[in-house]
C-alpha positions as CSV (number, residue, x, y, z in Angstrom):
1,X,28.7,-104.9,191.1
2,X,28.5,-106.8,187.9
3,X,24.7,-105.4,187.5
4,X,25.7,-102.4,188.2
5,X,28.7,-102.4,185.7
6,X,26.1,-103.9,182.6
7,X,23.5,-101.2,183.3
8,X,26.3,-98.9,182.9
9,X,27.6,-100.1,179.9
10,X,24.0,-100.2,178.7
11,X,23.1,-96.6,179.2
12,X,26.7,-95.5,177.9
13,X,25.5,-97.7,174.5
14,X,22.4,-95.8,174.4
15,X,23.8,-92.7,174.8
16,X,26.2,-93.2,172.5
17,X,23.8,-94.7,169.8
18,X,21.6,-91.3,170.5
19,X,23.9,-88.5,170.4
20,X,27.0,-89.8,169.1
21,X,30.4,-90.4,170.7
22,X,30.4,-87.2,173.2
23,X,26.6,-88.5,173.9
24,X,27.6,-88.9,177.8
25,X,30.0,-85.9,178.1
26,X,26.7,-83.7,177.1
27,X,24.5,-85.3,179.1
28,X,27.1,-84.9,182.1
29,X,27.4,-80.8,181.0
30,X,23.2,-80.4,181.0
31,X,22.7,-82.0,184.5
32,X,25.5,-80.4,185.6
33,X,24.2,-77.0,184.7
34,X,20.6,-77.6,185.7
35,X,22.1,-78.3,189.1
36,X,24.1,-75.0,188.9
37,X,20.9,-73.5,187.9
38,X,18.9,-75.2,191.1
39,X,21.4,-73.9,193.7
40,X,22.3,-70.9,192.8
41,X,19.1,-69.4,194.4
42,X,19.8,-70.8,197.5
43,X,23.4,-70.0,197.3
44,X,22.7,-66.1,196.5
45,X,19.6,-65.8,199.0
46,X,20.9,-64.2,202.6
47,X,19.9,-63.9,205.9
48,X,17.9,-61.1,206.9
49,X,20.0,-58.8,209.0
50,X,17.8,-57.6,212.5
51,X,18.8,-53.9,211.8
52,X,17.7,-54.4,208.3
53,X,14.2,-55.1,209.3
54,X,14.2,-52.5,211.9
55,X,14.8,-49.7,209.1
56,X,12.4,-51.4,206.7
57,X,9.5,-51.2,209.6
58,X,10.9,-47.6,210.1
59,X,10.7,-46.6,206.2
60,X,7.1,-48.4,206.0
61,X,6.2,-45.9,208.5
62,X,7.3,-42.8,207.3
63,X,5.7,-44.0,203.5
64,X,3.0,-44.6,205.2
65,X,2.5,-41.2,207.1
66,X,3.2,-39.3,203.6
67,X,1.0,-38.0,201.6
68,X,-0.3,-40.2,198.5
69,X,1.4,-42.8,197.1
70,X,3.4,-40.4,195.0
71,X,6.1,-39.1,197.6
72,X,6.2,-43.6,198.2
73,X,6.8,-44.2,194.7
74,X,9.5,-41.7,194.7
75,X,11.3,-43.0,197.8
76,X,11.0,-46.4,196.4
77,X,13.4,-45.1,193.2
78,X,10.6,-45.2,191.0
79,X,8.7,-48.9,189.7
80,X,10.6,-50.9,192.3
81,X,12.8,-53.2,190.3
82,X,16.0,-52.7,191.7
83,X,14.5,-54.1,195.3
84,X,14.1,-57.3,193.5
85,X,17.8,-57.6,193.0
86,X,19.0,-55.9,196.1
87,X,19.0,-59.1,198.0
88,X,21.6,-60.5,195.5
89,X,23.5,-57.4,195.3
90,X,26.5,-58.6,196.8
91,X,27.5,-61.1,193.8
92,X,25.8,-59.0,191.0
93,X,27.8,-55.5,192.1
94,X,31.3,-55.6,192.0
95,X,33.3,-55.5,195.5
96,X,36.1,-53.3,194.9
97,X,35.3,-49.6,194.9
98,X,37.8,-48.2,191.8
99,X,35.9,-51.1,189.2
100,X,32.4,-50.2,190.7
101,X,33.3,-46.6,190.1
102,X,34.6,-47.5,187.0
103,X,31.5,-49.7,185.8
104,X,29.4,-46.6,187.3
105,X,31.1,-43.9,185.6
106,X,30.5,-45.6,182.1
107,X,26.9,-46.4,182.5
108,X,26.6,-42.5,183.6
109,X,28.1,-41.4,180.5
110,X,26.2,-43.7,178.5
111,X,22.7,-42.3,179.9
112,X,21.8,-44.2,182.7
113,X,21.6,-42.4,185.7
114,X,19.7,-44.9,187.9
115,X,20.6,-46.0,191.3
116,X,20.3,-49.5,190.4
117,X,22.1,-49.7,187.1
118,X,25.2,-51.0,188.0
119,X,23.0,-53.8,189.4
120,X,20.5,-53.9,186.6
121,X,23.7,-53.9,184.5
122,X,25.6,-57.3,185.8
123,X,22.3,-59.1,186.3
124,X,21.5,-58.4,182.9
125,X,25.0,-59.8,182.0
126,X,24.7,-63.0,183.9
127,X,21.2,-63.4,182.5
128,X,22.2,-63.4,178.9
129,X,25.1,-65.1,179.5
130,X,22.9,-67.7,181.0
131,X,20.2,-68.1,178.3
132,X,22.7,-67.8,175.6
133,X,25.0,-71.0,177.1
134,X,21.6,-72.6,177.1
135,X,20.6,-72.3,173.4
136,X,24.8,-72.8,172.5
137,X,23.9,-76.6,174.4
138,X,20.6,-77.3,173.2
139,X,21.9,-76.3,169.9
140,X,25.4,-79.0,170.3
141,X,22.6,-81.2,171.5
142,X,21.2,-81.3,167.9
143,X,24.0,-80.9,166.0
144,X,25.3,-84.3,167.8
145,X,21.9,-86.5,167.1
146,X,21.9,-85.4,163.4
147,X,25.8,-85.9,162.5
148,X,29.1,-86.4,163.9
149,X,30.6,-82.5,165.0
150,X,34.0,-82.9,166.0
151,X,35.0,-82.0,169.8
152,X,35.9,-79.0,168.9
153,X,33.2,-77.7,167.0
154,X,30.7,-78.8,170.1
155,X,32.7,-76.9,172.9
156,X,32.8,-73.8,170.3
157,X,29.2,-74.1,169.7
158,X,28.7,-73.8,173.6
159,X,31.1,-71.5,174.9
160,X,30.6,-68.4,171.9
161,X,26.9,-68.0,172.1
162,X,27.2,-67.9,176.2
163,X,30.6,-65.3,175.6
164,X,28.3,-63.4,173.1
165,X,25.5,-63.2,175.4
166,X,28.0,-62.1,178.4
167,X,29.6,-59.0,176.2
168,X,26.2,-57.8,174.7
169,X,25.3,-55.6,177.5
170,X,28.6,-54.2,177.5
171,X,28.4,-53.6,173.7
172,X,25.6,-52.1,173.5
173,X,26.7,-49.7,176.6
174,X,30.1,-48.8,174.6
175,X,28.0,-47.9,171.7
176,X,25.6,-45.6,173.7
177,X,28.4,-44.1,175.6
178,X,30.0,-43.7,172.2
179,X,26.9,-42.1,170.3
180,X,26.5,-39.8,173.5
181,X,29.6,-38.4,173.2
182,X,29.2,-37.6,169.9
183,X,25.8,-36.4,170.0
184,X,27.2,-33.4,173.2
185,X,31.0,-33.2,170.7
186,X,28.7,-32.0,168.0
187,X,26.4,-29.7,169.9
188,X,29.0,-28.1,172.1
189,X,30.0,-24.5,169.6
190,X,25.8,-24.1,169.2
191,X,25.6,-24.0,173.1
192,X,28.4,-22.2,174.1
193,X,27.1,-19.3,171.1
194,X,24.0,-19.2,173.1
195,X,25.6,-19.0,176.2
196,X,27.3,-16.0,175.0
197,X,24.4,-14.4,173.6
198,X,22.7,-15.0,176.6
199,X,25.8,-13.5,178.8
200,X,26.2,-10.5,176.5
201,X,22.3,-10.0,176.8
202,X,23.0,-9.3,180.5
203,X,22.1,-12.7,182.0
204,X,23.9,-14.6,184.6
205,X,25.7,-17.6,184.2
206,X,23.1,-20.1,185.5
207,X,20.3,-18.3,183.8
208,X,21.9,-18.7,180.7
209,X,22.4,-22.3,181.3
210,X,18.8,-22.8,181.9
211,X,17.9,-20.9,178.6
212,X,20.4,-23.0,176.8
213,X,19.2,-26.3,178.3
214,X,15.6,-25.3,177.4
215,X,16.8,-24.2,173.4
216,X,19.3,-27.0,173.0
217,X,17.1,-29.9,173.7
218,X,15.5,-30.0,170.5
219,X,18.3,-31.2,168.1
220,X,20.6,-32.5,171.4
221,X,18.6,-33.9,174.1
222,X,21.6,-35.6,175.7
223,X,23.5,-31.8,175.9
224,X,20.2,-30.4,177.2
225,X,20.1,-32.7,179.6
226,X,23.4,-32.0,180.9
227,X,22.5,-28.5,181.3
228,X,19.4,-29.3,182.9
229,X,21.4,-31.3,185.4
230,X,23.6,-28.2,186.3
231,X,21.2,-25.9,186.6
232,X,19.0,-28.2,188.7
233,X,22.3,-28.5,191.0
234,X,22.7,-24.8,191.3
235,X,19.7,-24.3,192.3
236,X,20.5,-26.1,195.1
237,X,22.9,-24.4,196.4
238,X,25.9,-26.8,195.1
239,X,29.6,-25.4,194.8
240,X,29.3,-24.3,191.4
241,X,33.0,-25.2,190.9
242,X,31.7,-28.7,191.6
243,X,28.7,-28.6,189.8
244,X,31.0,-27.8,186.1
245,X,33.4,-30.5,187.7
246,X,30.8,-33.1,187.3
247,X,29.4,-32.3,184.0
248,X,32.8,-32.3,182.7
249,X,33.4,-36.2,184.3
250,X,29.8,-37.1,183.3
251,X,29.8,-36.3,179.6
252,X,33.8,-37.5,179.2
253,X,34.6,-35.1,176.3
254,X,37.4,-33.5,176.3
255,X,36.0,-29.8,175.0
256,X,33.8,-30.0,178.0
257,X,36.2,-30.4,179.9
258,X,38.5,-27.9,178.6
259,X,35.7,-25.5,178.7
260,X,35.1,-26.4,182.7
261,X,38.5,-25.7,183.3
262,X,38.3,-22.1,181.0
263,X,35.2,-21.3,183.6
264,X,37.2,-22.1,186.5
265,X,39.6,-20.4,185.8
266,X,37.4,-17.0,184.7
267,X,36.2,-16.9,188.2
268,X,39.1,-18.0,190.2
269,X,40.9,-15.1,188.7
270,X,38.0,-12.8,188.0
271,X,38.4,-11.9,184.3
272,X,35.1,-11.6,182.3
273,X,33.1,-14.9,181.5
274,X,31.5,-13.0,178.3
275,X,35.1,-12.4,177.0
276,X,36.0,-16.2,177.8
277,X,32.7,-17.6,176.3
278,X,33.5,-15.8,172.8
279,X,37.0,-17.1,172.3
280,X,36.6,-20.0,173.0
281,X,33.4,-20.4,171.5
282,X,35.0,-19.1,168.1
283,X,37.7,-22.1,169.2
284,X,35.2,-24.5,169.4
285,X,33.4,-23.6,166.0
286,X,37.3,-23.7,164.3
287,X,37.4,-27.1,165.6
288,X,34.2,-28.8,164.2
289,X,35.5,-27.5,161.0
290,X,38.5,-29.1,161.4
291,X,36.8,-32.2,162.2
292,X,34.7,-32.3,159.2
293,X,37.4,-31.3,157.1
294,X,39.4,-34.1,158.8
295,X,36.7,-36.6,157.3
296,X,36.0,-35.3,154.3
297,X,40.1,-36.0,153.6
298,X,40.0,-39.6,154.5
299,X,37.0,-40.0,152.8
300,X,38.7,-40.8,149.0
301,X,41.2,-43.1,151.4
302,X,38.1,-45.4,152.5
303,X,36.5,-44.8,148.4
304,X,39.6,-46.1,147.1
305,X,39.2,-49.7,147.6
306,X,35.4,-49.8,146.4
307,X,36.1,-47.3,143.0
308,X,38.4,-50.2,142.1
309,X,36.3,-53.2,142.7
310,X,33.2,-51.2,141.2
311,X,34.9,-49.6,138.0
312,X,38.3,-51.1,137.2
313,X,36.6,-54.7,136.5
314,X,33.4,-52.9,134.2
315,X,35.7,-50.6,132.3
316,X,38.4,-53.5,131.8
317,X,35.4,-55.6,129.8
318,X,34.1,-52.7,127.8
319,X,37.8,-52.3,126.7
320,X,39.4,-55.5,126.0
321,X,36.4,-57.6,125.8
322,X,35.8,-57.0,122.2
323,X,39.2,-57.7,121.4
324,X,39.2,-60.8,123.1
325,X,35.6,-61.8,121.4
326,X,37.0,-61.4,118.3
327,X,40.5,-63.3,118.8
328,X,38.2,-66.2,120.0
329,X,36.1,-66.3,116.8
330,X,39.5,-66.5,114.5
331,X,40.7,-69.1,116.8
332,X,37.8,-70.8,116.4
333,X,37.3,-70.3,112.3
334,X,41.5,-71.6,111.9
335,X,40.5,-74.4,113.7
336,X,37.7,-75.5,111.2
């Protein structure tokens, strides 16, 4: 017991020495996370379910009775990366349906339409997270051997990198989501003029779309893509009151949707959709001027603060800096 107790002491001295007062406390918090990291494999792997394999031996028939390995690799979803995180879907999804929806709906509006990106998303959250806590130790780690942080400084320097590293997926999705939205906001009147052009030239509805998702994609591929989409699902033979639905929920603007809810109408009641196109195409284009007339106004708001810090200092020293040159110097000649 008492050997035990002096080789304790001992390493707590060395420790100590080495990385300073919270030397053991660190050293505690790295093993404990390289165990974390060791069985957390093991925890996530699961059992192989009988039916499971029964449908996999089913599907590796059928891919293997198609023709070419094109028709597999479009079965598959494509290069096959969200079968490496499949197994571990059940902790890197989220459980309850409204925040999967939730989390679904804003990668959708953001521009990823995979299958997998909900998954892809929360792994790539935990990973981050992850390597980020890692760097936020290693770097305590130093800070500790080459002075004397204080507690608080240490557990700071650990837990923001790994918070950072948590919320940068989710950043950078708000800011595509955001950008998106912009990008269809400001595209929106051109479309909807050459919709109605397209309508007024004697075209149907879902021909005109596909003309305007063809001309539209140059200066707003995210629009034209939207447009693609709907025509592509009324082709099909989707309801098309369904199909403007969707578009309206996937690009979450609210002209969009205002305008889904102007062509529902149209053919619910069975007025012209040539005569709704123009006014509320001529709404639209009323409304982007608004907008830019909205920011040209609060532009001399956010101009205010710089004009002062930029000119009020210069001009201030053109105009009493000679004056106070020349009070110093007959200071300075009473004084001799």
């Amino acid at each position: 017991m008492e050997q035990a107790l002096a080789l304790y002491e001992q390493a707590n001295a060395f420790l100590t020495n080495q990385f300073g007062d919270l030397g053991p406390l660190l050293i505690i918090g790295v093993l404990g996370m390289f165990l974390i990291l060791l069985t957390l494999p093991v925890l996530l792997k699961r059992q192989v379910d009988p039916l499971d394999r029964l449908r996999d031996a089913a599907r590796h028939m059928e891919e293997k009775d198609a023709e070419g390995g094109k028709k597999k690799k479009l079965r598959r979803g494509g290069n096959g990366k969200g079968d490496k995180l499949e197994k571990y879907s059940n902790f890197l999804e989220p459980q309850d349906e409204a925040e999967y929806s939730a989390v679904a709906l804003k990668l959708l509006q953001a521009g990823y339409r995979g299958k997998d990106a909900v998954r892809t998303y929360h792994f790539l959250q935990f990973l981050l997270g992850v390597i980020f806590l890692l760097i936020g130790i290693i770097y305590a780690i130093y800070s500790s051997t080459t002075g004397e942080p204080s507690t608080q400084a240490l557990i700071l320097s650990v837990v923001i990198p790994g918070a950072s590293g948590y919320m940068l997926p989710k950043y950078w999705v708000t800011r595509r989501q955001a950008a998106r939205q912009e990008e269809i906001e400001n595209g929106f009147p051109d479309s909807l003029d050459m919709m109605l052009v397209c309508v007024e030239a004697g075209q149907s509805l879902d021909q005109s779309i596909i003309r305007v998702s063809r001309e539209i994609r140059a200066g707003f591929p995210a629009l034209g893509d939207e447009y693609e989409i709907v025509a592509h699902e009324m082709k099909a033979g989707k309801d098309k009151t369904s199909v403007l639905r969707d578009m309206s929920e996937r690009a979450g603007v609210p002209d969009v949707a205002s305008f889904v809810t102007v062509l529902i109408q149209s053919q619910t009641f069975g007025t012209s959709i040539a005569e709704a196109l123009r006014v509320y195409a001529s709404e639209m284009r009323d409304k982007r001027v608004m907008r830019a007339e909205e920011k040209a106004n609060k532009l001399p708001t956010k101009m205010t603060l710089a004009t002062m810090m930029l000119t009020v200092p210069p001009l201030l020293i053109i105009l009493i800096g000679p004056s106070v040159y020349g009070i110093a110097q007959t200071l300075s000649e009473a004084n001799f």
